[in-house]
N, C-alpha and C positions, 0 to 999 in steps of 0.2 A: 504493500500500500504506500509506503513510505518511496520508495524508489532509490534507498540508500540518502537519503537529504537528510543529517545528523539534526537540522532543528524543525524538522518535522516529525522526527523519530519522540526527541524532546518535548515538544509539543503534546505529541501522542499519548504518551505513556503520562504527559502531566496530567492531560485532560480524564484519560480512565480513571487515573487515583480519584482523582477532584470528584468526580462522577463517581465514585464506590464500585466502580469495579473490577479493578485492581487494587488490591489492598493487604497487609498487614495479619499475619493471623498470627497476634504475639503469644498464641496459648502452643502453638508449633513454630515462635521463630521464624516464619517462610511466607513468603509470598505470596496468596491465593489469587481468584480471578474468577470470573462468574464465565465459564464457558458460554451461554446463550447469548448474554451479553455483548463478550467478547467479537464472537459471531456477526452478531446484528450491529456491531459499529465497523468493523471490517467491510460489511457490505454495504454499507451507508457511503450518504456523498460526503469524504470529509475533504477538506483543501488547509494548508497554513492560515489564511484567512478567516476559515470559517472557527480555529481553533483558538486564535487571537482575539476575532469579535467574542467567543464566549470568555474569554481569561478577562477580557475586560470589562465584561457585562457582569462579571463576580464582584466586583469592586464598589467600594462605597461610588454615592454620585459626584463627592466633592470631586474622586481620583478621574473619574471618566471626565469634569469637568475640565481638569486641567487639560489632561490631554488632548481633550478636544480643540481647546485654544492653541497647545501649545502646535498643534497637527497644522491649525490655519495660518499662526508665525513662521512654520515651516522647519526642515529637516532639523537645524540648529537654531537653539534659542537662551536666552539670557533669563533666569530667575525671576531678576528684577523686575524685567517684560511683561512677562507673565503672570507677575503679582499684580500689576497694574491695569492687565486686561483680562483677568479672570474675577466672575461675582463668588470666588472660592475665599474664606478667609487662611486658611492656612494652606497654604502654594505648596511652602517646605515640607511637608507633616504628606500631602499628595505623592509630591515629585519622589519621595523616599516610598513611597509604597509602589507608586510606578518602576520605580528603578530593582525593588527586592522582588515584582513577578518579572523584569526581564523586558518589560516594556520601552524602558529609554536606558539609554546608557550616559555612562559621566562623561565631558571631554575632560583633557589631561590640556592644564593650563600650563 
């Protein structure tokens, strides 16, 4: 499904956890996975896109807020900016939740 694309693989396997069905069975230590499941998102339409719009449909509205501003200021943007054009009151408190699912990254000043 993946086509070998390591952050669609990423992706993937985020989204089953999130969705419970890959998961955790700490009474064995080991991994489980709902085989039906499994199956039925396998055979589904998923794309990178479609995996993204839900990672950030999970999020508070404030964090969808920023990004969505910060999407319109474009690829690269300033804090500052953003604090100024977003009705979000805490920008930093967002842009830190954004950055810990994967969504933006830091530049290196």
């Amino acid at each position: 499904k993946t086509k070998g694309n390591i952050y669609f693989v990423i992706q993937s396997l985020e989204s089953l956890y999130l969705d419970g069905v890959l998961f955790v069975d700490t009474s064995l230590g080991q991994w489980q996975w709902d085989d039906i499941e499994i199956k039925a998102w396998r055979n589904g339409r998923h794309n990178v896109v479609d995996l993204i719009r839900k990672k950030i449909n999970r999020l508070p509205i404030d964090v969808q807020t920023v990004l969505t501003t910060a999407a319109c200021i474009g690829a690269e943007f300033e804090e500052n900016l953003l604090t100024k054009s977003t009705p979000t009151s805490d920008v930093p408190t967002a842009l830190q939740q954004a950055l810990e699912n994967g969504l933006i990254v830091e530049q290196e000043r």
